[in-house]
N, C-alpha and C positions, 0 to 999 in steps of 0.2 A: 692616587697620585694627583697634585696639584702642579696646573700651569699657571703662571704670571706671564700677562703680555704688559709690556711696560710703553705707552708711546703716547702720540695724541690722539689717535682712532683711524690716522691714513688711512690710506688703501694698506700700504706694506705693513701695516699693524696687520689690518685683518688679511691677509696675505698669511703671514706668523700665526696669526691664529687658525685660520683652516689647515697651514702647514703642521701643526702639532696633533690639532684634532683624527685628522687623518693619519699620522704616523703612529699616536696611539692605537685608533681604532683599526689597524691593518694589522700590529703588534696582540689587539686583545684586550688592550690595558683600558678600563674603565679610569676616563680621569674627569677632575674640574678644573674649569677656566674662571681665571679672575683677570678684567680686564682693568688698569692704572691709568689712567687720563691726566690725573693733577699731577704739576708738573714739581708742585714740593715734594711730594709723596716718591716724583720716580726719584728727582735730588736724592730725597731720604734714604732711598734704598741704594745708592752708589751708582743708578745708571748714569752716563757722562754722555752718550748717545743710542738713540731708537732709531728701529723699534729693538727691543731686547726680549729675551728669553730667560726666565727663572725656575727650572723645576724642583718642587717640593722646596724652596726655597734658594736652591744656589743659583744664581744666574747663569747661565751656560751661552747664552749669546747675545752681542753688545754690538748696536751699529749696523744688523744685517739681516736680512729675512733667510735663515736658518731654511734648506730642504724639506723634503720630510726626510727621505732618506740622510741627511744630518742628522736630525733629531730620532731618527732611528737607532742610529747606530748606539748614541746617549741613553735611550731605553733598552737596549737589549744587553 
């Protein structure tokens, strides 16, 4: 499984990203993180506001640092 954290490196970025890392790893799920910084590339992918959430490609959170328990519910 693949995470995309889409942002500028905030805190709330990595926020979102310890928030995924650990709902995977509570779930079981071996995943990878790719973190987005350039701001053409997050443009490019549609996000409109960070930090944002993409698993295995769809975006599932836009503008908010997602739980774990949110992004749980999305893996399970």
């Amino acid at each position: 499984m693949k995470f995309v954290i889409y942002g500028s490196g905030c805190s709330k970025c990595e926020q979102l990203t310890s928030n995924a890392q650990t709902a995977a790893k509570d779930l079981g799920i071996n995943c990878e993180v790719e973190k987005v910084t350039d701001t053409n590339s997050i443009i490019d992918a549609g996000i409109m506001r960070t930090p944002a959430l993409a698993i295995d490609d769809d975006i599932v959170f836009e503008g908010k640092v997602a739980s774990v328990d949110e992004i749980k519910q999305l893996l399970a």
